[in-house]
C-alpha positions in Angstrom: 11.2 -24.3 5.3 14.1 -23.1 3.6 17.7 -23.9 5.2 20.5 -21.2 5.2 21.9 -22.3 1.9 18.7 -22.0 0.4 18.1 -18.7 1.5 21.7 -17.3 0.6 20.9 -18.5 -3.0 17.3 -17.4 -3.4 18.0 -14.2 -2.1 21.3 -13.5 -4.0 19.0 -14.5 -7.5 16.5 -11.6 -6.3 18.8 -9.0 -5.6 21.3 -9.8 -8.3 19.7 -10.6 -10.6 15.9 -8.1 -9.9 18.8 -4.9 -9.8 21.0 -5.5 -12.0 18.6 -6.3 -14.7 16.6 -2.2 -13.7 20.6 -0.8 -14.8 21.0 -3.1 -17.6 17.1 -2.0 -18.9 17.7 1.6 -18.1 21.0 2.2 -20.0 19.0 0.4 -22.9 16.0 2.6 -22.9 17.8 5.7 -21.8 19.0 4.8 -25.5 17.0 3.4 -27.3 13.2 4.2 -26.0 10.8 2.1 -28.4 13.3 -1.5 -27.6 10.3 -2.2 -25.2 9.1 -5.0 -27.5 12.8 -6.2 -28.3 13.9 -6.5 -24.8 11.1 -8.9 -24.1 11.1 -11.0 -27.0 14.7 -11.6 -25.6 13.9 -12.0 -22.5 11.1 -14.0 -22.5 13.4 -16.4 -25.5 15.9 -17.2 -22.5 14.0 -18.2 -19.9 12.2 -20.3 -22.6 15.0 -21.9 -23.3 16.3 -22.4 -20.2 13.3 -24.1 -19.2 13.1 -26.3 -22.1 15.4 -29.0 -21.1 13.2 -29.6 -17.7 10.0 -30.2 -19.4 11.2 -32.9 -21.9 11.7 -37.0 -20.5 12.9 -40.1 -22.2 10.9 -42.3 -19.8 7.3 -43.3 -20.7 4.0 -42.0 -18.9 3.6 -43.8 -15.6 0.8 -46.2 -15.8 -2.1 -46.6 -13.1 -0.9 -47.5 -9.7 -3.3 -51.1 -10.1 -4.1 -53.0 -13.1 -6.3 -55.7 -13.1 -5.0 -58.8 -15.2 -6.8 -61.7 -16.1 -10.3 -62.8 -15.7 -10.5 -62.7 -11.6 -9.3 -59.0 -11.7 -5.6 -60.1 -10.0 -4.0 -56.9 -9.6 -0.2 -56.5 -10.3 2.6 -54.3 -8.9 3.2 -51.1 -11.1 6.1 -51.5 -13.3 8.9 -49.2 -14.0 9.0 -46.4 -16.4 10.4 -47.7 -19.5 13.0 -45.4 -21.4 12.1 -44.3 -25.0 14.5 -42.8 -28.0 12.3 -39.8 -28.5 11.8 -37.3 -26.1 8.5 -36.4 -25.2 7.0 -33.1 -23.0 6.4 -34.0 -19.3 2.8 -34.5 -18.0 1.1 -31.1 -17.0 0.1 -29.8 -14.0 -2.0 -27.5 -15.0 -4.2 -27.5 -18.7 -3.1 -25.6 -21.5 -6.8 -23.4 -21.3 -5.7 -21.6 -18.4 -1.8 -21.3 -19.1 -3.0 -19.6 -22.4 -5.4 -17.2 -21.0 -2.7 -16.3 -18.3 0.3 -15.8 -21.3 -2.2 -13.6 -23.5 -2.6 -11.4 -20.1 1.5 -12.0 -18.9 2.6 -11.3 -22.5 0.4 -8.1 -22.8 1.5 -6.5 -19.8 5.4 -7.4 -20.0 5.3 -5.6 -23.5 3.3 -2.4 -22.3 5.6 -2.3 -19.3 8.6 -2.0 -21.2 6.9 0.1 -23.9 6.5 2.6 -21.1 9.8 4.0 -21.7 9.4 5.1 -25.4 7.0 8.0 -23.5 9.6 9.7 -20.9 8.7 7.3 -18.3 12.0 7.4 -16.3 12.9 4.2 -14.4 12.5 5.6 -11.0 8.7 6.3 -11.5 8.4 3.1 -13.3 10.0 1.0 -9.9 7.5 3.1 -8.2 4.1 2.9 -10.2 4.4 -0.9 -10.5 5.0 -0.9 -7.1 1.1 0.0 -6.7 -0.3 -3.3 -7.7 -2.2 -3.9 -4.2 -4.4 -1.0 -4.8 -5.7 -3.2 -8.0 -5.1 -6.4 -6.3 -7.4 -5.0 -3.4 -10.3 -3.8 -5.6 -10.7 -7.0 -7.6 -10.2 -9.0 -4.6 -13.4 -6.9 -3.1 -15.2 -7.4 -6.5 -15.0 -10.7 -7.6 -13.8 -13.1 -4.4 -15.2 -11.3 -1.8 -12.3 -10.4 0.4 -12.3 -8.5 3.3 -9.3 -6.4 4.4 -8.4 -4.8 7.8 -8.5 -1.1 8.0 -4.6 -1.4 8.4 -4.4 -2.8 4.8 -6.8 -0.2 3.5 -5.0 2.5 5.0 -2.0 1.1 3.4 -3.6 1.2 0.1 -4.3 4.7 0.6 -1.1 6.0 1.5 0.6 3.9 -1.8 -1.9 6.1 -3.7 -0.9 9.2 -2.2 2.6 8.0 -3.0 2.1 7.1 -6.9 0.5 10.3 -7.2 3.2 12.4 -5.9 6.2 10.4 -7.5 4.0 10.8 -11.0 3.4 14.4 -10.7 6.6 15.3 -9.4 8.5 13.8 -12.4 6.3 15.0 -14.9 7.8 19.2 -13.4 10.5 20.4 -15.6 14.0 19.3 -14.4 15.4 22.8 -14.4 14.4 26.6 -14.5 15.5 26.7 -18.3 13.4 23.6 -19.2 9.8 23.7 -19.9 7.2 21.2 -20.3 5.6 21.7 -23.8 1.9 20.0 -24.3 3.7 17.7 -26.5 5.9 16.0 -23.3 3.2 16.4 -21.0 0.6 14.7 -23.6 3.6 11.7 -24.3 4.0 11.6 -20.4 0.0 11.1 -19.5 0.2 8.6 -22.2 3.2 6.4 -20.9 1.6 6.6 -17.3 -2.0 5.4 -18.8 0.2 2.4 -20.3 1.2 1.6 -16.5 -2.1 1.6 -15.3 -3.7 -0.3 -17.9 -0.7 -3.0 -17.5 -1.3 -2.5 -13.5 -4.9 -3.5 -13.9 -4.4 -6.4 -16.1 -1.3 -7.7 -13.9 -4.3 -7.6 -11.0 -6.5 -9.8 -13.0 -3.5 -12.3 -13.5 -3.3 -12.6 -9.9 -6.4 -13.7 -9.6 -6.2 -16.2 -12.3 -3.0 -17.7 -10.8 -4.7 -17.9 -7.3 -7.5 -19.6 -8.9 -5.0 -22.1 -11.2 -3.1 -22.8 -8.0 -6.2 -23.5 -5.9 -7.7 -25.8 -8.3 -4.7 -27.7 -10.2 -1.3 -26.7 -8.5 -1.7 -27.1 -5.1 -3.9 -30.9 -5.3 -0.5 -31.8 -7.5 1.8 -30.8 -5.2 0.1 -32.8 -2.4 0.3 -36.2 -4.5 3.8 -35.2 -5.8 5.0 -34.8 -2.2 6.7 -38.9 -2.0 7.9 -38.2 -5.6 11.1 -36.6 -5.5 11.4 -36.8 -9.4 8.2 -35.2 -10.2 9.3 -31.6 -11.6 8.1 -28.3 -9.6 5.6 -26.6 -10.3 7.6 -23.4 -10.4 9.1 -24.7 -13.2 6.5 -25.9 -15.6 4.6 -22.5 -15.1 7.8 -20.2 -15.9 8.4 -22.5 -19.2 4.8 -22.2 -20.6 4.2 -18.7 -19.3 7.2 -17.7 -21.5 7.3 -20.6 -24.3 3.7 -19.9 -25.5 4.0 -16.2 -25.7 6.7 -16.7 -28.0 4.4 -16.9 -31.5 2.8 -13.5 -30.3 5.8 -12.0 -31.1 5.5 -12.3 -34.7 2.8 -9.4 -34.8 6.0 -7.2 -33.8 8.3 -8.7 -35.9 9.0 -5.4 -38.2 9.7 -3.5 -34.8 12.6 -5.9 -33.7 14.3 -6.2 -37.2 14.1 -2.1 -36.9 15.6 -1.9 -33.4 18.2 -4.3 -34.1 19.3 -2.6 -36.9 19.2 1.0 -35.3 21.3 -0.9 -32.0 24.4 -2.2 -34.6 25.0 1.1 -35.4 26.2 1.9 -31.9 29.4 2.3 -30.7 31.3 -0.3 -31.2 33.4 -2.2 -28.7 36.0 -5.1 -28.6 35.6 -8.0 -26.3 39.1 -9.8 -25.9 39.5 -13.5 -26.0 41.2 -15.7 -23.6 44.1 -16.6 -24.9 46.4 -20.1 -25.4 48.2 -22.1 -27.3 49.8 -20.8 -30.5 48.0 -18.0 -30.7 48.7 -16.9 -27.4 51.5 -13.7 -28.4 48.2 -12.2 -30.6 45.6 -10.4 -29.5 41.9 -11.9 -30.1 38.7 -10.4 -29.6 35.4 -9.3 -31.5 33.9 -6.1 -32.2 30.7 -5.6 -31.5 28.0 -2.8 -30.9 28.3 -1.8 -27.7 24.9 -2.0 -26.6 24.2 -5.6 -27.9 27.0 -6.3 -24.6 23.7 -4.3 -22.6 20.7 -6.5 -24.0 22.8 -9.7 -23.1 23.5 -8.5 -19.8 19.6 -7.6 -19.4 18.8 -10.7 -21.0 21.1 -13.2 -18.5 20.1 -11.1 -15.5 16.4 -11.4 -16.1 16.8 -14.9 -16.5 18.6 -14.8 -12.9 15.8 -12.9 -11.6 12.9 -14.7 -13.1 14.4 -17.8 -11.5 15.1 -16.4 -8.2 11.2 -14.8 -7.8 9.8 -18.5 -8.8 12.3 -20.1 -6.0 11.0 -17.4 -3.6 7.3 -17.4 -4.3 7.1 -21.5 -4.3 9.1 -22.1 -1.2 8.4 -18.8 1.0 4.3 -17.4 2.5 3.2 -14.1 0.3 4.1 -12.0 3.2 7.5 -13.1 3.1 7.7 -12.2 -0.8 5.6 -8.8 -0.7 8.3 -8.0 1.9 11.7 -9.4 0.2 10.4 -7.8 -3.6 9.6 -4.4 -1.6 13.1 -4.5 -0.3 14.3 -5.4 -3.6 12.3 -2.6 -5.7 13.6 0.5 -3.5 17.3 -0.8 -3.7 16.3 -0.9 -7.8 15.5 2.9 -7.0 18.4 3.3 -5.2 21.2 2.2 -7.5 19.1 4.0 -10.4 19.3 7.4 -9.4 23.5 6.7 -7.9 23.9 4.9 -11.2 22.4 8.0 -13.4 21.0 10.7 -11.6 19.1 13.4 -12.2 16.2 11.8 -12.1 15.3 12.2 -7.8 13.6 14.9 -6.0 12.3 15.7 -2.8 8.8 14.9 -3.7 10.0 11.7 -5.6 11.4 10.4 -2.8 8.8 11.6 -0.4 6.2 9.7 -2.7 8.1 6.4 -3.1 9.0 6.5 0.7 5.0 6.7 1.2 4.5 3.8 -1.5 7.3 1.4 0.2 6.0 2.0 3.6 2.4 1.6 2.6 3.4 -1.8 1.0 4.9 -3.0 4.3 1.7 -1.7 6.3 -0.5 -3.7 3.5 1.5 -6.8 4.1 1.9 -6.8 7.8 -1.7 -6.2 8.2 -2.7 -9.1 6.7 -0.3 -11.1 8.9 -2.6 -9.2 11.8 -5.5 -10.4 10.0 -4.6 -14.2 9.8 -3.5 -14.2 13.7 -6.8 -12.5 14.8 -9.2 -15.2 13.0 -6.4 -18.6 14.9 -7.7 -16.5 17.9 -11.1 -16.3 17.2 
């Protein structure tokens, strides 16, 4: 149960972080459309980083609780963890065989979603389409575990549909009477959307891997772990090695980011003051940079925030709680997006992603239904 503290906290990492990072990415992409690939390498470098500290001790492995000594089998008290000069990585709760198959799958659909822009995919129906990951959560869940869903929750589904399709269609129309549509747009636009789905499908299969990982390895290690209050949380070993081991994968794309960051430090530059002291205090200091390197940092920092504050959320609060708080986090994304930069809502945008919010609340409250029917029964 999380106290008030706690809450305030979490909840200021979501929403801080989660919308400020959509304004940061937008003004990026709104310039620079094929960065997809650089923005993740930076992103997922941070939190990498971040995380690295956690993961390394100075003390030994714990030995076995009871070790027999001597002849008779006399079994001694277990002694304390005895410090070391070198570092070493901190035991796993999980293998490395099913954090790899889960980065492959992570690292693949981070870099189509953020390749999705280089195709006119504005941000609003990007909030939206990714919003529709219960439709493939649903199907998979039907086809390879077996799960049964209410007619509430499949309702639900169906009205999220209805609202995908009309927030894709409707952005895909021509934004004024003078502007037209050539086959060229419309072939780049059905391309960007098929990278959505295709990163939509594969984000379904993660979820099913990480119910299965946390079924079979998290949640037994969080049950001995309980009387250790040292032992690490498991919400921080899986953010480092989901990002950490998807960092060599980036190498494949290592012509793109040299030619991004050269085309980004021919922006606009900008001069970032100082604070000033001492001698130097009567002169003005500062550095000039590109303006839109000041952008990437702020996109990468606020990811980090946000990637931190959805782990707190998701290992502390029941998946109807975080199906509800992300919801609530994804249409103020929309919100600020189209007051930030405009132009980009309609009347049948806003009709389909107030179908696809709605529908996500009516999925998640139907399974609450579902869990308090079968404590009945």
């Amino acid at each position: 149960m999380l106290s008030l503290s706690d809450w305030i906290t979490t909840l200021s990492l979501v929403f801080g972080g989660c919308c400020s990072n959509a304004i940061t990415l937008e003004h990026i992409t709104s310039r620079y459309p094929n960065a997809g690939v650089l923005i993740t390498f930076f992103q997922f470098l941070i939190v990498s980083l971040y995380g690295l500290p956690k993961q390394f001790t100075f003390n030994d492995p714990p030995e076995s609780k009871h070790a027999a000594n001597g002849p008779n089998g006399t079994v001694s008290a277990p002694t304390t963890p005895r410090r070391r000069w070198i570092p070493r990585l901190k035991n796993r709760q999980v293998p490395l065989l099913p954090y790899f198959i889960q980065v492959a799958l992570f690292f693949v659909l981070s870099t189509l979603n953020n390749a999705a822009f280089a195709y006119h995919i504005p941000m609003t129906v990007h909030i939206v389409f990714r919003s529709g990951g219960m439709i493939i959560n649903m199907i998979l869940g039907w086809m390879f575990t077996k799960k049964r869903y209410t007619v509430r929750q499949v309702a639900s589904v169906l009205v999220v549909t209805v609202g995908i399709i009309i927030t894709t269609l409707s952005a895909s129309k021509p934004k004024s009477r003078v502007a037209k549509v050539d086959t060229t747009d419309a072939s780049l636009y059905a391309m960007g959307i098929s990278i959505l789905g295709l990163a939509l499908v594969l984000s379904g299969f993660l979820g099913l891997i990480q119910d299965w990982v946390f079924a079979r390895y998290v949640a037994p290690a969080q049950a001995e772990a309980a009387s250790d209050p040292a032992e690490q949380s498991s919400w921080q070993e899986h953010m480092f090695y989901l990002h950490s081991l998807a960092l060599p994968m980036f190498y494949f794309s290592k012509d793109n980011i040299s030619t991004e960051l050269t085309r980004m430090s021919s922006s606009p530059p900008v001069f970032l003051s100082l604070p000033q002291s001492g001698p130097l205090a009567p002169y003005e200091a500062g550095l000039i940079v590109p303006s839109i390197f000041v952008y990437l940092l702020l996109n990468t920092c606020t990811q980090l925030v946000c990637v931190i504050g959805v782990n707190r959320l998701t290992g502390r609060v029941s998946s109807l709680t975080v199906t509800l708080i992300l919801t609530v986090r994804k249409a103020i994304s929309l919100l600020l997006s189209v007051a930030f930069y405009g132009g980009q809502g309609n009347t049948e945008m806003w009709a389909g992603a107030g179908l696809v919010f709605i529908g996500t609340i009516g999925y998640s409250t139907g399974n609450k239904s579902k869990d308090q029917k079968e404590k009945k029964d």
